[in-house]
C-alpha positions as CSV (number, residue, x, y, z in Angstrom):
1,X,5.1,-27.2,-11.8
2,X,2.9,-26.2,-14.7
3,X,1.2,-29.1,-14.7
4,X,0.5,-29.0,-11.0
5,X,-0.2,-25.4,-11.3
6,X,-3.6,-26.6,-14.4
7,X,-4.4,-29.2,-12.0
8,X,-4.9,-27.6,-8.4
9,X,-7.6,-25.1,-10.8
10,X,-10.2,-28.6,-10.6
11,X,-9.8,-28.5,-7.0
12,X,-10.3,-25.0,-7.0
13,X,-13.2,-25.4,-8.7
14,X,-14.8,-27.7,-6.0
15,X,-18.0,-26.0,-5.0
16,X,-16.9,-25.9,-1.7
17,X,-13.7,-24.4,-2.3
18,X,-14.8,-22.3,-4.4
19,X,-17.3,-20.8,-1.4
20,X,-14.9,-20.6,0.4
21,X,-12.7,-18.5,-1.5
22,X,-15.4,-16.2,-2.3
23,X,-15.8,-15.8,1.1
24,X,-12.1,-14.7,1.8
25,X,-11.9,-12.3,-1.1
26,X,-15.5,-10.8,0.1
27,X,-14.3,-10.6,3.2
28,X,-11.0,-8.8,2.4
29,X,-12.7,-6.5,-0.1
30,X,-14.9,-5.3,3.3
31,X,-12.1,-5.0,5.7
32,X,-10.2,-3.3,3.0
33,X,-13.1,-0.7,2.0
34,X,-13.4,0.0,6.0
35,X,-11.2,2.9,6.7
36,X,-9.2,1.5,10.0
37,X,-9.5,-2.4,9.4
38,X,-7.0,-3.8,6.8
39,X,-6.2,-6.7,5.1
40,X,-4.1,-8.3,8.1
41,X,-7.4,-8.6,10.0
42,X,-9.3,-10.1,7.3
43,X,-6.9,-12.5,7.0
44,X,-6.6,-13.0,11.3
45,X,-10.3,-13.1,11.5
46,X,-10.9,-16.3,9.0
47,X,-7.2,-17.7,10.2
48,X,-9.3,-19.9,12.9
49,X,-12.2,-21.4,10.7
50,X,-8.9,-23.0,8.4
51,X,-8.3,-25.1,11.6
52,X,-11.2,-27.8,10.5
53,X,-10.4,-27.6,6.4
54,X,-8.0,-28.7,4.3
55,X,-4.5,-27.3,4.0
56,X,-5.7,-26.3,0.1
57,X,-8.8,-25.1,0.8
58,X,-7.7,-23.0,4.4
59,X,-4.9,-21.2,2.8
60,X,-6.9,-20.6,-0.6
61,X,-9.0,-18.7,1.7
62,X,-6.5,-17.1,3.5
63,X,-4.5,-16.1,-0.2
64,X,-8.2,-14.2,-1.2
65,X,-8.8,-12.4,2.2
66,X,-5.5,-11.2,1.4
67,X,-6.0,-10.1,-2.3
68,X,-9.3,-8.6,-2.0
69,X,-8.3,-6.5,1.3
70,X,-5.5,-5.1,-0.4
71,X,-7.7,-4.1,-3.7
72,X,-10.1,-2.7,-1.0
73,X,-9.1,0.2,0.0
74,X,-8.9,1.8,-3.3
75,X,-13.1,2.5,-2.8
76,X,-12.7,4.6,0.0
77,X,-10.0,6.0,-1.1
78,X,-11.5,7.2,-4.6
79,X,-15.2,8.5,-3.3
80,X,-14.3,9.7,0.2
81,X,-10.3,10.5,0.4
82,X,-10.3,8.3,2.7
83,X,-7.3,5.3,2.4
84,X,-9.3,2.3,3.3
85,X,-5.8,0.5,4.1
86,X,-1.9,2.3,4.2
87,X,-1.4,0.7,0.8
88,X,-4.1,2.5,-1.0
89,X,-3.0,6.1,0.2
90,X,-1.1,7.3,-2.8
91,X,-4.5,6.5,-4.6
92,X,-6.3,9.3,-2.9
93,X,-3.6,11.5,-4.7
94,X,-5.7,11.4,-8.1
95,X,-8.7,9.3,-7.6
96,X,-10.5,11.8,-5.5
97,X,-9.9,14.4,-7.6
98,X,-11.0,12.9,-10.7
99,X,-14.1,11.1,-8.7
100,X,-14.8,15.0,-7.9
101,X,-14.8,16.0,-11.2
102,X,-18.0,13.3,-11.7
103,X,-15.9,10.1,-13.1
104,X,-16.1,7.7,-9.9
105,X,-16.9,5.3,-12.2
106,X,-14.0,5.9,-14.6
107,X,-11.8,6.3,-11.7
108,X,-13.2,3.0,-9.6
109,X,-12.3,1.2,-12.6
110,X,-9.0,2.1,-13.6
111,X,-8.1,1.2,-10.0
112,X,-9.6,-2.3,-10.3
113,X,-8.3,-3.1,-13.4
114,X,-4.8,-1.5,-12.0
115,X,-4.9,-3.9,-9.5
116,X,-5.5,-6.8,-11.1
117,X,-3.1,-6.1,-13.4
118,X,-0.7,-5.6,-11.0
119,X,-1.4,-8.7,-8.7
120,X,-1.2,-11.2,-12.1
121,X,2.1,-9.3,-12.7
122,X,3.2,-10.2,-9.3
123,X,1.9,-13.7,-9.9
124,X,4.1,-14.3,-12.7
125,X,7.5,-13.0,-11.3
126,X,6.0,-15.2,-8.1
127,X,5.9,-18.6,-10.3
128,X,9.2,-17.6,-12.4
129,X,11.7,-16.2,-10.7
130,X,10.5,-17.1,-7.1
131,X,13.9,-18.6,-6.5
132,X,16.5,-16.2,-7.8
133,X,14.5,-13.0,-6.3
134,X,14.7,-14.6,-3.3
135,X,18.3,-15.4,-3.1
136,X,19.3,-11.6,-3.6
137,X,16.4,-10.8,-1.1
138,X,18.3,-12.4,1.6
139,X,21.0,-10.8,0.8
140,X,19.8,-7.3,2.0
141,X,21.4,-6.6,5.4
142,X,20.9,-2.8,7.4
143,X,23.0,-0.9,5.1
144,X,21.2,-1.8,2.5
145,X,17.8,-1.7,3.8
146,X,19.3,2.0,5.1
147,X,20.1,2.5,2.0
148,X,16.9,1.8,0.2
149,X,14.7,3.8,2.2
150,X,17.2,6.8,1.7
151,X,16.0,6.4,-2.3
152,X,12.4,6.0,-0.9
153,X,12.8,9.5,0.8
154,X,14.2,11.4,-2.3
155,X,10.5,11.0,-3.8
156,X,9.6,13.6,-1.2
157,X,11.5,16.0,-4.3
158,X,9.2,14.7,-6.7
159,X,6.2,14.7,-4.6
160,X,7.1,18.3,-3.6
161,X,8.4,19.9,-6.6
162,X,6.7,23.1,-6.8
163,X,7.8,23.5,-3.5
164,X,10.7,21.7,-2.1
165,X,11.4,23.6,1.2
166,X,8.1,22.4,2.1
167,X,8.1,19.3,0.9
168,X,11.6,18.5,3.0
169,X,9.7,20.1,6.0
170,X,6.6,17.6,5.2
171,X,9.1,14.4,5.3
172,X,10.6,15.8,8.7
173,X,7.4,16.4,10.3
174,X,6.9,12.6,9.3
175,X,10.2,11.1,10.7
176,X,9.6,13.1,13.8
177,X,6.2,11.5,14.2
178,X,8.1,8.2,13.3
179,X,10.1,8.5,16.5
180,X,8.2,8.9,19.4
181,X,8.0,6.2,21.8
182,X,10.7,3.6,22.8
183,X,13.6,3.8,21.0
184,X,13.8,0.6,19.0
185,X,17.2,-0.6,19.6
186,X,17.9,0.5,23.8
187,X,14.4,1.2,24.4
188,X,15.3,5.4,25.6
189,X,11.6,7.1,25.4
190,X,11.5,10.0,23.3
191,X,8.9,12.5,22.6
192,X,6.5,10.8,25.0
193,X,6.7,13.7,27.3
194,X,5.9,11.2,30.6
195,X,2.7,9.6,28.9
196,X,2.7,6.1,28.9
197,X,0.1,6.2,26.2
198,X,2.9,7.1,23.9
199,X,5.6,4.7,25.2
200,X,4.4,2.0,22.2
201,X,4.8,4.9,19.6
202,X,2.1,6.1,16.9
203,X,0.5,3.5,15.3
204,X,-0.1,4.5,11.4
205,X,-4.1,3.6,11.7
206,X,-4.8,6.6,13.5
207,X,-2.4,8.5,11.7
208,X,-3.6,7.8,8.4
209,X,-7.5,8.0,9.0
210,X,-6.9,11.8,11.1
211,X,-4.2,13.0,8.4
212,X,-6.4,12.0,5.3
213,X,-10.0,11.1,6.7
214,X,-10.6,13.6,9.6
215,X,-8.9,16.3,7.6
216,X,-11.6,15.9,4.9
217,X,-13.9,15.7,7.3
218,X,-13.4,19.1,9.0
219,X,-13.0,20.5,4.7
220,X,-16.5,19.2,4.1
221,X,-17.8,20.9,7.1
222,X,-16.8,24.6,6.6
223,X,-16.6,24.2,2.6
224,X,-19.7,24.2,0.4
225,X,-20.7,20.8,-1.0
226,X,-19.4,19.8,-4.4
227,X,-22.8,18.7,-6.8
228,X,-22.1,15.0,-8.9
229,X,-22.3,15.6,-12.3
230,X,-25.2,13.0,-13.3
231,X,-25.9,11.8,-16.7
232,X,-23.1,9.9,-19.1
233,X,-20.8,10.4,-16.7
234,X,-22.2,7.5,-14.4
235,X,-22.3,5.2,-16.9
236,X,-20.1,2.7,-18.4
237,X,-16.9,1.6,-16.9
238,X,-15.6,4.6,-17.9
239,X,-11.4,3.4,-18.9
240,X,-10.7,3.8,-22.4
241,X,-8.2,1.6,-24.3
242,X,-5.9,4.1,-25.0
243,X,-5.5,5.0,-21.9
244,X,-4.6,1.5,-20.9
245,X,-2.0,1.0,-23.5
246,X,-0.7,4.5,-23.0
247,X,0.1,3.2,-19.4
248,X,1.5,-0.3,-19.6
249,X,5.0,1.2,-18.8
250,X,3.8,2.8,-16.2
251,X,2.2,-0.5,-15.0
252,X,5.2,-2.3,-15.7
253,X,7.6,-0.1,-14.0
254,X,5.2,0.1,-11.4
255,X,4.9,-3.6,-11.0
256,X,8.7,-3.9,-11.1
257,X,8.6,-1.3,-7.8
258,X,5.9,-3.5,-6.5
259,X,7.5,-6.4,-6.2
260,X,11.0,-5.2,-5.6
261,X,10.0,-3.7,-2.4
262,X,7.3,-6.4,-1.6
263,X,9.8,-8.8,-1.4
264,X,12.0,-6.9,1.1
265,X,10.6,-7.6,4.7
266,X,9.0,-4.9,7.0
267,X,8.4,-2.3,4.2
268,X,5.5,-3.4,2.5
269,X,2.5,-2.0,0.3
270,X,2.3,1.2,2.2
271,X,5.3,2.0,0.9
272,X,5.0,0.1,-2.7
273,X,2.2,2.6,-3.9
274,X,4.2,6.0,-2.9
275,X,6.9,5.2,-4.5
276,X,5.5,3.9,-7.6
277,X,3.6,7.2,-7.6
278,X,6.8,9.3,-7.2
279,X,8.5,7.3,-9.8
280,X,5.2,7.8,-12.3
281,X,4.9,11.3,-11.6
282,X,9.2,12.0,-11.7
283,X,8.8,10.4,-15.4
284,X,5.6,12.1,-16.6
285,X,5.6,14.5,-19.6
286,X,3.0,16.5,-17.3
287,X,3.6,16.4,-14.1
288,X,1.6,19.0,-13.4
289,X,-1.8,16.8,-13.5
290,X,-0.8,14.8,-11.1
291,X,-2.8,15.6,-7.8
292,X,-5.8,16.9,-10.2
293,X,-7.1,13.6,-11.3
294,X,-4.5,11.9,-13.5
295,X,-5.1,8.6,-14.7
296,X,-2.1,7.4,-14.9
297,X,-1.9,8.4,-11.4
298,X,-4.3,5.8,-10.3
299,X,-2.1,3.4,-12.6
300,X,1.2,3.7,-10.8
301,X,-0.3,3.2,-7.2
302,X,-3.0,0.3,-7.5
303,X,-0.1,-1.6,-9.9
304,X,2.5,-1.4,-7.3
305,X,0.4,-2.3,-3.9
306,X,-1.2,-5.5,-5.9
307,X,2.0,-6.6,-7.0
308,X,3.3,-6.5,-4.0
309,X,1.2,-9.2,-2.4
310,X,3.2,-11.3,-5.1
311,X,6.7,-9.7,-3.8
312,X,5.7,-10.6,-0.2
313,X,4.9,-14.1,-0.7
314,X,7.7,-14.4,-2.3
315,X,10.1,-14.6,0.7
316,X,7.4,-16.9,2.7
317,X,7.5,-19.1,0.3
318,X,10.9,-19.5,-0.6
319,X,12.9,-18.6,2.8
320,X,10.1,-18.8,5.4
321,X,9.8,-15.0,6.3
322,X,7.2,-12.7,5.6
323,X,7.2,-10.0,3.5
324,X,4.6,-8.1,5.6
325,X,2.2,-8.5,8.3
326,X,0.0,-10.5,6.6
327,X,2.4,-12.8,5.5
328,X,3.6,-13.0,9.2
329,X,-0.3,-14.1,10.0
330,X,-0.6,-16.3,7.0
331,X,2.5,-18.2,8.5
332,X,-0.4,-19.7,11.2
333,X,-2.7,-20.7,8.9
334,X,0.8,-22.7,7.6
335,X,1.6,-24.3,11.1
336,X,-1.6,-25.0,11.7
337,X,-1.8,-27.5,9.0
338,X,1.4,-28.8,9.9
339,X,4.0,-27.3,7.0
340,X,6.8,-25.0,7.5
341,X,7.3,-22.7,4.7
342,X,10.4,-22.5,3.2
343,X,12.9,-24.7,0.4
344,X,11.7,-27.8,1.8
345,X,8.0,-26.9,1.0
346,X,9.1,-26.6,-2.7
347,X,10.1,-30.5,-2.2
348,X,7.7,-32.0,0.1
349,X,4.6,-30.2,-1.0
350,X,5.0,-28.7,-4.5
351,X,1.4,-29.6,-5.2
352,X,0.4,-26.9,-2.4
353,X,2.6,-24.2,-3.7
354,X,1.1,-24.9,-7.3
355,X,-2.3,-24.6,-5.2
356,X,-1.1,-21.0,-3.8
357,X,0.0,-20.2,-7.5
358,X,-3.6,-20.9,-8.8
359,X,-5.7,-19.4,-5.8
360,X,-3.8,-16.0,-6.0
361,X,-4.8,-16.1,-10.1
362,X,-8.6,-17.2,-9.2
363,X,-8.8,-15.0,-6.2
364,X,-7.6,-12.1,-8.8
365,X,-10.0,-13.0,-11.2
366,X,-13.2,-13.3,-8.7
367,X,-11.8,-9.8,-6.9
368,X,-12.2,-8.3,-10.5
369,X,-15.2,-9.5,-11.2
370,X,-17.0,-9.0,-8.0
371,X,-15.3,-5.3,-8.1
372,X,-17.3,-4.3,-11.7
373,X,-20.4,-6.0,-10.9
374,X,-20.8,-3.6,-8.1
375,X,-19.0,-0.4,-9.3
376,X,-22.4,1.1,-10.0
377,X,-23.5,0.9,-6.5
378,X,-20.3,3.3,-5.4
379,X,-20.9,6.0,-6.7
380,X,-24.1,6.8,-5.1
381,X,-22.3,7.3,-1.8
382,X,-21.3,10.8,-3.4
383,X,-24.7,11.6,-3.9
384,X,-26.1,11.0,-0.1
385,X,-26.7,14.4,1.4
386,X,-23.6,15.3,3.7
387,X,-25.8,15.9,6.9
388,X,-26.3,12.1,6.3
389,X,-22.9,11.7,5.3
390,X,-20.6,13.1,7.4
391,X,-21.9,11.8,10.8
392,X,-21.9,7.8,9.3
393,X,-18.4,8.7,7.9
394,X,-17.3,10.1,11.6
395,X,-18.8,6.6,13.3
396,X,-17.3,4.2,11.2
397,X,-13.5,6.4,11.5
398,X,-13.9,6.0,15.2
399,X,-14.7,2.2,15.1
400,X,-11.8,1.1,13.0
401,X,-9.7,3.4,14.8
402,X,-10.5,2.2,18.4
403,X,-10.7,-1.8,17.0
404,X,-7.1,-1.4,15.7
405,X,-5.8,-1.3,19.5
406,X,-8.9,-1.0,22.0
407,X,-7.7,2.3,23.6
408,X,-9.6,5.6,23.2
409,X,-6.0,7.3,23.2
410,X,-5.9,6.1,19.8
411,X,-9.2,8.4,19.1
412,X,-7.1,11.5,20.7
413,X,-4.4,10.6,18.3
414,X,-6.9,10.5,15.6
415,X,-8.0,14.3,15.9
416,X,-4.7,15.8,16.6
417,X,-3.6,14.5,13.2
418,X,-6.9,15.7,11.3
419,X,-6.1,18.9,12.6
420,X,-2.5,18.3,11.4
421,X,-3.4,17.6,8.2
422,X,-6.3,20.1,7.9
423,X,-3.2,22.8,8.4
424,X,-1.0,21.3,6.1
425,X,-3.1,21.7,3.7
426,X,-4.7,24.8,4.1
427,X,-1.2,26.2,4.0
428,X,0.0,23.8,0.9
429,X,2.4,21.4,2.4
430,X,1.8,18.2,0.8
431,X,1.0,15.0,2.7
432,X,2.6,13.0,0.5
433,X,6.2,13.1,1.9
434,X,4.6,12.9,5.5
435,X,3.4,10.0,4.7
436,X,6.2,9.0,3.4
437,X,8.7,9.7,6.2
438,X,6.7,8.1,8.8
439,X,6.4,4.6,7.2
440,X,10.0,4.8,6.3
441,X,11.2,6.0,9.4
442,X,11.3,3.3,12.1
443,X,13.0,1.2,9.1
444,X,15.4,3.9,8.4
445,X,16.2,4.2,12.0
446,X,16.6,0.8,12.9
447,X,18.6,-0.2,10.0
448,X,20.9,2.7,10.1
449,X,21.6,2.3,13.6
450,X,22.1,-1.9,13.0
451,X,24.6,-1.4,10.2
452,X,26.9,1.2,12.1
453,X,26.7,-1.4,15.3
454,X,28.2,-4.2,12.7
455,X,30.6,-2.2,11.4
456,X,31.6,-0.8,14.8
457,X,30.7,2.7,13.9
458,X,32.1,2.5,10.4
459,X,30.5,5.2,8.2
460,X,32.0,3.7,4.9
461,X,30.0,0.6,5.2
462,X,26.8,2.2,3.4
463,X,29.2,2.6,0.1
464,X,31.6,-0.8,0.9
465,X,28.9,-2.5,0.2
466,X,27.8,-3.4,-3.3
467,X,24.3,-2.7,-3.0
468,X,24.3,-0.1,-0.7
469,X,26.2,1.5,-2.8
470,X,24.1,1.1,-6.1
471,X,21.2,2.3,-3.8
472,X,22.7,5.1,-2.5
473,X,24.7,6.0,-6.3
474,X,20.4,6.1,-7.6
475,X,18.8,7.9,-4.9
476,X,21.9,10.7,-5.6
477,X,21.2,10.3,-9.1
478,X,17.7,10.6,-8.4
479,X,18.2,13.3,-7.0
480,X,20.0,15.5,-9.2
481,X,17.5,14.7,-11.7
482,X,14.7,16.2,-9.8
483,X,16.7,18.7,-9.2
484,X,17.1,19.5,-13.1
485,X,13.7,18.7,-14.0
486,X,12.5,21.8,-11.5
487,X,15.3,23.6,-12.7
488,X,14.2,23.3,-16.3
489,X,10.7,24.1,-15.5
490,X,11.3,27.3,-13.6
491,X,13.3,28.4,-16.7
492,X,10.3,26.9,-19.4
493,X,7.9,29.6,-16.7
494,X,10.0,32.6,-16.7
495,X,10.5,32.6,-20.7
């Protein structure tokens, strides 16, 4: 495979190829900058043109769209607040702040050398251990995909220690979101209060744009503005090299949370980069920075949602099912050549998955480079007067949010969760768990409600089961140490 793996670089290097992956990781990095589009459209948007190219070169195009929209979204994110996709939300957290402050620069490029770290980290679990990840991936039934996302929710402690009541109210108010529309197993409506608008549910493209985006939006309108610091600030790529090394185990762990819930299908980036954010900030020595401009909270996020492109492929590749939505789109660009993902591609075309191997490394590598070439140009949307601003900012939130269904309910949506989010924060109840609890919470649901049907209302099935039990045994665990690490604080305080 190594072999293959040096020789699919000289037909990536084909001018034509090469083009053409440009063009995918351009193309991505656009979608995934957009607040509203993501990196699933990217990649559905260049699916057709694969139809007259070579298997190769196609899905090399299709494996950059796919990189570069996920390593979008971190530029909106950093100079606006604004999550350009769901996997780059935990990266407002700290990137804003500190772009705020006057580093965009230093901030833009921890995130893209975060990411590209993360996404060759996910490349090399991808190429090594492809086969043994995957055979304890399929392994995962509802009690333990219940299970996991129960551990996923006890981050809303350490997203919420200063104040846990609200914190637990946050993650409610998210589940509760997470539930309206058809139920998804016997299809009972709930919380749609007769309008068939809501019968589908709340898709998390309005949601995210009106909780983070229109939120800001109505904070920059009735706040004065906040001046860039210009001079040395703006220049230089701003990341210093002890701040790198001091967070390679927050990369690595990071990474490892990445790919671990990459590789599960149905949860995703969106949730890669929370967690890996909880799990940074639950180790830090001072949590306390964290939501202020921490580095090392840009770290954890951009690590985890880039190596989880690496987790997702992994069950593509190896079992035939996609990780995520993109995966699930990629599969066409597969069948359209003719090849079923799966074992037997490891037999019948191991040149191609050598191929995949090498694009997703190039594709990192291009993304990186095309990322600092153009961090300067960035930060100068910071400086543009708001009255300019604000009304471009408004446009291009209502465009992605009406192109992500084509219904101008999804605009309503969109406002009554700006005004949502503009309370929650005016009265300090953090997003962060809301956030959290709606992504997990038509998993949680559905899973929770499968495993019970199995086990014909058996309760003892979430701790019969190996894992399910290990899962649940952490997130307890995790638990009580949150709870002692707030305990221990309050105590540090009062002396």
């Amino acid at each position: 495979m190594f072999e293959l793996f040096l020789s699919s670089f000289g037909t990536l290097f084909e001018p034509q190829t090469l083009l053409l992956m440009a063009l995918g990781v351009a193309v991505g990095l656009i979608f995934g900058a957009l607040p509203g589009l993501s990196a699933t459209m990217a990649v559905a948007l260049l699916l057709p043109l694969t139809f007259a190219m070579a298997p190769n070169t196609g899905i090399a195009m299709l494996v950059g769209a796919y990189i570069g929209g996920v390593s979008g979204g971190l530029v909106a994110a950093t100079l606006l607040r604004i999550p350009g996709t769901p996997s780059s939300i935990a990266t407002t957290f700290d990137a804003y702040p500190l772009a705020q402050k006057g580093y965009p620069i230093k901030a833009l490029a921890t995130g893209m050398v975060a990411s590209a770290v993360g996404g060759i980290l996910g490349l090399v679990v991808l190429v090594a251990f492809a086969p043994v990840i995957a055979r304890y991936a399929i392994q995962f039934g509802p009690a333990e995909y219940t299970a996991l996302t129960v551990a996923a929710l006890m981050l809303v402690i350490v997203l919420s220690e200063s104040d846990m009541i609200k914190g637990l109210i946050a993650a409610v108010i998210g589940l509760s979101i997470a539930m309206v529309g058809l139920a998804p197993i016997g299809g009972t409506a709930r919380f749609t209060f007769g309008n068939v608008d809501l019968m589908a549910g709340i898709s998390i493209i309005p949601f995210m744009v009106g909780l983070f985006a229109v939120s800001q939006l109505l904070r920059d309108g009735t706040s004065p503005g906040i001046s860039m610091r210009s001079g040395k600030q703006l220049h230089g790529g701003g990341i210093k090299a002890v701040e790198f090394i001091a967070n390679i185990p927050n990369m690595l762990r990071s990474a490892a949370i990445g790919i671990g819930i990459g590789v599960l299908p149905g949860i995703g980036g969106s949730a890669a980069n929370l967690v890996a954010y909880g799990a940074t900030r639950s180790a830090a020595k001072n949590p306390e920075e964290f939501g202020k401009g921490s580095v090392a909270g840009i770290y954890a996020p951009e690590t985890a949602n880039n190596a989880a492109v690496g987790g997702a492929l992994l069950p593509l590749l190896t079992l035939g099912i996609p990780g995520d939505g993109v995966t699930a789109v990629m599969i066409g660009g597969f069948t359209i050549h003719g090849l079923q993902p799966g074992p037997m591609l490891f037999q019948s075309s191991p040149d191609l998955i050598a191929m995949i191997y090498a694009a997703f490394l190039l594709a990192t590598i291009m993304l990186l480079a095309l990322q600092l070439g153009t961090i300067r140009l960035f930060p100068k949307i910071l400086m543009v007067p708001r009255h300019y601003l604000l009304p471009i900012l408004a446009l291009l939130m209502v465009i992605g949010v009406y192109a992500s269904e084509y219904r101008t309910f999804e605009l309503w949506l969109m406002l009554g969760f700006g005004v949502l989010g503009y309370g929650m924060e005016k009265y300090r109840f953090p997003l962060g768990p809301a956030v959290l609890g709606f992504v997990l919470g038509g998993i949680l649901e559905t899973n929770f409600r499968r495993a019970l049907m199995f086990a014909d209302g058996d309760w003892s099935t979430f701790v019969t089961r190996p894992i399910s039990a290990a899962l649940l045994a952490a997130a307890a665990l995790f638990f009580a140490f949150s709870m002692w690490s707030a305990t221990r604080m309050k105590r540090k305080n009062a002396i």
